[in-house]
C-alpha positions in Angstrom: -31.4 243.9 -70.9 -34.6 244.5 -68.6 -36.6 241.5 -68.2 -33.5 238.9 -69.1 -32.8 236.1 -66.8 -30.3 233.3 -66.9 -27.9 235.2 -68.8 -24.5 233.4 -69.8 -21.9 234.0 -71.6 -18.9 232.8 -72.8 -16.2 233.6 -75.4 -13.6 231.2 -76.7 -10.8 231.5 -78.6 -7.3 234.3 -79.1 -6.9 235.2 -82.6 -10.4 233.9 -83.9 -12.7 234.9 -81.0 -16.6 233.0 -80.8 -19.0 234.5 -78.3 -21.9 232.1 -76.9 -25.1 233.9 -75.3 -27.7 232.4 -73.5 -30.8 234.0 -71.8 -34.7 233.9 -71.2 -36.5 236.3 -71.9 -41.1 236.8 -71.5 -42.3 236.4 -75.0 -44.0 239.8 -75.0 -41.1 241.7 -74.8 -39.2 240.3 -76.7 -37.8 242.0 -80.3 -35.0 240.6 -82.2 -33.3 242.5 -85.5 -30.4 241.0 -86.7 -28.9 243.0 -89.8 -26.3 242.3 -91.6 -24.3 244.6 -94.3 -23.1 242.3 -97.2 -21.2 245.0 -99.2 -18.9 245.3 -96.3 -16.0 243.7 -97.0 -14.1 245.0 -93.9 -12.2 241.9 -91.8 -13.6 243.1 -89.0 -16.3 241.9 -86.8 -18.5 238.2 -87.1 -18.4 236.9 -90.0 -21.2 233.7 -88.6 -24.2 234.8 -86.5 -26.4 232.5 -85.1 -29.7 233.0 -83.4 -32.0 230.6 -82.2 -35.5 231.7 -80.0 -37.3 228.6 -78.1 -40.9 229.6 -76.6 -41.7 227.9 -73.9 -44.7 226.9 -72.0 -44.2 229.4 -69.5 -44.4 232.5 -71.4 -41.0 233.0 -71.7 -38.6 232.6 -74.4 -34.9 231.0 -74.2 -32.4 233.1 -76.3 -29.1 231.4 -77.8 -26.9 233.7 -79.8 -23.2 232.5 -81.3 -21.1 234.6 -82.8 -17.7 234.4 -84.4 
């Protein structure tokens, strides 16, 4: 992701797997879509997305994304 700093990430978990994403972004370039299909009844993929975007004084924007 151009522009990201501070990126971690981390992913817990064997048979029911949770993905934790942090990064800071500058405000102006940042886009977010999160889209999710609710007629797909697959077992597959996340079934709880978080997303939380903090602005900061700075310009820039902290990113936290959890998924499992």
């Amino acid at each position: 992701m151009d522009g990201a700093t501070n990126l971690r990430c981390r992913s817990h978990g064997v048979l029911d797997e949770t993905f934790q994403v942090t990064f800071r972004m500058p405000r102006a370039d940042l886009c977010v879509g999160v889209m999710r299909d609710r007629m797909d009844r697959s077992n597959t993929g996340a079934t709880d997305i978080a997303l939380t975007a903090r602005h900061a004084d700075d310009g820039t924007t902290l990113v936290s994304f959890d998924a499992g």
